[in-house]
N, C-alpha and C positions, 0 to 999 in steps of 0.2 A: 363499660357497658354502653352500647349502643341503643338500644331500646329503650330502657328504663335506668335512670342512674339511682340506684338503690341499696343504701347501705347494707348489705348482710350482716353484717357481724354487729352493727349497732341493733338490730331486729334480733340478735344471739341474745346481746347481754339484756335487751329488754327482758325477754325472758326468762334470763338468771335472777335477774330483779325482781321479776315479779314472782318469782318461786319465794326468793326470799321475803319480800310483802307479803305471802299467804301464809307465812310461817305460824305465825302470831294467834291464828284462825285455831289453829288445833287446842290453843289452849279452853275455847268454848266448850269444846268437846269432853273435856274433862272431865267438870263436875256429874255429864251421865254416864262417862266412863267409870266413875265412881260409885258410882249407885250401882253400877250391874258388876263393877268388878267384886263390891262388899256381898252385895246379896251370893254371890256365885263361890269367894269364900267362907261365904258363912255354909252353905249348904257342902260344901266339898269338903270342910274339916269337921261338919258335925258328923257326915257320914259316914266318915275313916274312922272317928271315935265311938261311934255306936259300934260298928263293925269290930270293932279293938276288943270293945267290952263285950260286947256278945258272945265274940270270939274265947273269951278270958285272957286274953293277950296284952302285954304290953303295948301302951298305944309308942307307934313308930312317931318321934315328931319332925324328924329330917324331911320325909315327904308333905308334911303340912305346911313348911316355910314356902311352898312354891307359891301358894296365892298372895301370901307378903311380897314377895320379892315383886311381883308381876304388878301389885299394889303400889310399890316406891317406883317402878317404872311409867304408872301412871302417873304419877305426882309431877314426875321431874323429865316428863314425856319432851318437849323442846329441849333441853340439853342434856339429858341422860341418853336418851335413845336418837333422837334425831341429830344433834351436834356432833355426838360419838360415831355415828353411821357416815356423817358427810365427811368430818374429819377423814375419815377411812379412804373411802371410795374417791375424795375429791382432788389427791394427789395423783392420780389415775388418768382424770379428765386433765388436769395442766400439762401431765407429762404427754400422753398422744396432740393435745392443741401445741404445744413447742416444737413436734417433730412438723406437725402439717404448715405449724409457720413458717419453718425454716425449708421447708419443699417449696412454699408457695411462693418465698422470696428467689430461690434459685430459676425456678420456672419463669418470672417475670425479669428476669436479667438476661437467663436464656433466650426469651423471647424477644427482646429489645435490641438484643446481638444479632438474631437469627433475620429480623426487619430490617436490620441494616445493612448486613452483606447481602439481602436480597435485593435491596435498590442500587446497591455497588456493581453486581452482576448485571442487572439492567441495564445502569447506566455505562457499563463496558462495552455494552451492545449497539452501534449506532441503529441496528435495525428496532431496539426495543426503549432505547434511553428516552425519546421524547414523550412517551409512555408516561414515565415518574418523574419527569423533570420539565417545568415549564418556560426554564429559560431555554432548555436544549431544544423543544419543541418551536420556541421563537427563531431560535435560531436556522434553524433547518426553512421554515416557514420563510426567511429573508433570504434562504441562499436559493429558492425559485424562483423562477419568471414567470410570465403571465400568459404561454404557450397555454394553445391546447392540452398538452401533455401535464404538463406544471398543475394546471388547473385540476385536473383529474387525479394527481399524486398529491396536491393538497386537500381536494376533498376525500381523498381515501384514507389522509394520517387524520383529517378532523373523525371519520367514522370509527377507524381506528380507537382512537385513544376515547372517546365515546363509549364504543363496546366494552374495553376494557377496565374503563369507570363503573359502568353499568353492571356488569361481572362482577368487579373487585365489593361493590356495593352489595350485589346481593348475597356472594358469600358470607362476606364479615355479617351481615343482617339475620344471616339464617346460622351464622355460627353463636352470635348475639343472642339470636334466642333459646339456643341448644344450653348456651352458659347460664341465663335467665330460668330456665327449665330446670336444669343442676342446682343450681344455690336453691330455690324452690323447693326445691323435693329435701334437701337439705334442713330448710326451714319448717318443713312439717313433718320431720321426724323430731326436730326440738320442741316442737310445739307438741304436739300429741305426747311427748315425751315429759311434758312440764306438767301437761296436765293430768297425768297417772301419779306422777311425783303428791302433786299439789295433793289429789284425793286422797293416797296411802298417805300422807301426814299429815294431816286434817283427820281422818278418819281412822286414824292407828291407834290412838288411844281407847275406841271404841273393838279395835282388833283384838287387842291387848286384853281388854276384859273381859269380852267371849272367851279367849282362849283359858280363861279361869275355869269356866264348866267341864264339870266331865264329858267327854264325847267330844268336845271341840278345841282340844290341845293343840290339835295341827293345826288352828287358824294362827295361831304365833310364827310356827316354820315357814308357812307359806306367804304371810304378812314379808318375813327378812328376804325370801327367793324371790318373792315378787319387787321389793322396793329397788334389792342388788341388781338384780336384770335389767330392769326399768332403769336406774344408773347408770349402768354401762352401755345404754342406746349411744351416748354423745359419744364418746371414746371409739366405742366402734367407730362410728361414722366417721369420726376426724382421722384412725387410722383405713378406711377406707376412700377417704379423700388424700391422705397422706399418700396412697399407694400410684392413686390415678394419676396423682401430682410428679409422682418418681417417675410413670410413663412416659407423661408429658415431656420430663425433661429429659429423660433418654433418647426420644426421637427428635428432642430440638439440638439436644448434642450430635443426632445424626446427622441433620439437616445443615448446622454450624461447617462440619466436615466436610460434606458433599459439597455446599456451598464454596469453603476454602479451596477445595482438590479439584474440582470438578463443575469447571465453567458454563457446558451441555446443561446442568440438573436441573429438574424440575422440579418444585415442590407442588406438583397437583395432585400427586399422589401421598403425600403428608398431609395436606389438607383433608384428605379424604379418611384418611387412617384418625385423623384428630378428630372427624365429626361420630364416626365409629363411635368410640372411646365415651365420645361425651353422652350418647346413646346409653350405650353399656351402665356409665355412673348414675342417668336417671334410673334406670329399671332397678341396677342396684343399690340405690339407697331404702330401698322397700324390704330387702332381705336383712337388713340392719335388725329388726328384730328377733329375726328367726335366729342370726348370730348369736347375738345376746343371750338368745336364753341356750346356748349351747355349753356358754361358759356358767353359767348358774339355770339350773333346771329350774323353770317356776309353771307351776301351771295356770289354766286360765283363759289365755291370751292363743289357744291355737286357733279359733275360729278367725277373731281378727286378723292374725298374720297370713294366713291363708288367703280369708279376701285381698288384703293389703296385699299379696305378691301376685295374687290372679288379676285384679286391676292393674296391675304397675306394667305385668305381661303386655297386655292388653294397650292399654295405653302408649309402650315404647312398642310397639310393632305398628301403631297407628302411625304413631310421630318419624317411624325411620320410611313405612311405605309411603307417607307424603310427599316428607324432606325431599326422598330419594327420587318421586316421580317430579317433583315442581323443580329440584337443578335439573335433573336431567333433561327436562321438556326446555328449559331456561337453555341451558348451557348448548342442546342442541342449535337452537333459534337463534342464538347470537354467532358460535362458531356455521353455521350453515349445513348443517347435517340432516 
């Protein structure tokens, strides 16, 4: 990283950690999770039984065990229901972060390959070698004389390799910040994604004992669709960074071959297809949610995602009409157009 040298993934796990530190938080919750979950069956099994005798009927006791049950789930809320849910879902998160590791390792070998046959082709080039090479530029510089002419073909290789410092600078700067942009957006889908976590389990024990009341049984269903959705933000995201990451290296594998085959290539137009791309992964780390709850329906959350994709819109049509007007005005100004 050019811009800012900033660990991402140390800023991931803080976050893992600190979900985990909030853990402990929910067991406060408890003892008024308890209070309302007792009151709620007291009132729910006296009413079945009134209703039983009134009725003259056998009182049913199979549907009375529900506010027990919901009761030991209070108790033992940290590792009954929240250990048993991570268990679950957290092999999920490893197995997408393994596939994105192993993209993200290929991509940077790719790339290191793709950097080096591209100063190989340069430096092929006597008309472009002293460009990437400072001996060959000394060199060329000592096979002048001190003519008029000389003079003139030496101040044009100094302007020369100038421009193309100045070039090579601002792309990588404005690619720097594109990747800067991407991990970001990355980071505050973990972040806003910890902290829905954090509150649903903190505040689930209190979930749990609403849903004892009659009338509010669905706040249980919707407590499990909300947490599992809410879960599956990170997974998404890592198989949507896994995906950009497979792009990445199909077109370095391109460029590798062109590179090998094809002395003439250019890579201005890979750069350009790669700044694309990296466009595209900001805006789409904002639909990460909407994913999510495709695969577990939860409701809630449509206002939010809504805003969150009309901003993200918004924001990457800002970021690509900038980009796109400041090389271009750039790249005009230096090639002479």
């Amino acid at each position: 990283m050019v811009l800012l040298s900033i660990d991402f993934a140390s800023l991931h796990a803080i976050l893992e950690s600190l979900y985990n530190e909030m853990m402990p938080l929910c067991e406060d919750m408890l003892g008024v999770a308890k209070g309302v979950a007792g009151l709620g069956a007291l009132f729910y099994v006296a009413l079945r039984v009134w209703q039983s005798i009134a009725r003259a009927e056998p009182v049913d006791v199979y549907p009375l065990l529900r506010p027990f049950a919901l009761g030991i789930c209070i108790l033992l809320f940290p590792t009954l229901v929240l250990g048993t849910m991570n268990s679950i879902l957290s092999p999920i998160v490893q197995g997408t972060h393994r596939m994105l590791e192993g993209q993200t390792l290929d991509m940077q070998q790719y790339r290191a390959q793709k950097d080096r046959l591209e100063r190989e082709a340069m430096m092929r080039n006597p008309e472009t070698a002293y460009l990437v090479s400072d001996e060959e530029f000394d060199r060329q510089l000592d096979e002048l004389g001190w003519s008029p002419g000389d003079a003139a073909t030496r101040l044009g290789m100094y302007m020369e390799v100038g421009m193309y410092n100045l070039e090579k600078s601002i792309r990588d700067a404005f690619r720097s910040l594109l990747e800067l942009l991407f991990a970001a957006a990355s980071l505050l889908i973990d972040t806003v994604r910890t902290f829905f976590l954090v509150v649903l389990s903190v505040l689930g024990p209190i979930a749990f004992a609403i849903s004892v009341w009659d009338g509010l049984q669905s706040t249980l269903g919707q407590w499990f669709t909300r947490y599992i959705s809410v879960y599956l933000w990170l997974p998404v995201s890592d198989l949507f960074s896994c995906m950009l990451a497979k792009i990445q290296v199909l077109m370095l594998q391109n460029d590798i071959a062109e590179l090998q085959g094809n002395p003439d290539y250019s890579l201005d137009n890979s750069n350009c297809v790669y700044i694309i791309f990296m466009l595209i992964g900001i805006v789409g780390y904002f639909t990460v949610p909407t994913v999510s709850g495709w695969i577990v329906q939860a409701g809630g959350g449509g206002n939010y995602s809504r805003n969150l994709n009309r901003t993200a819109t918004k924001a990457g049509g800002f970021t690509a009409g900038a980009g796109g007007a400041v090389l271009g005005n750039i790249g005009g100004r230096i090639r002479g157009k």
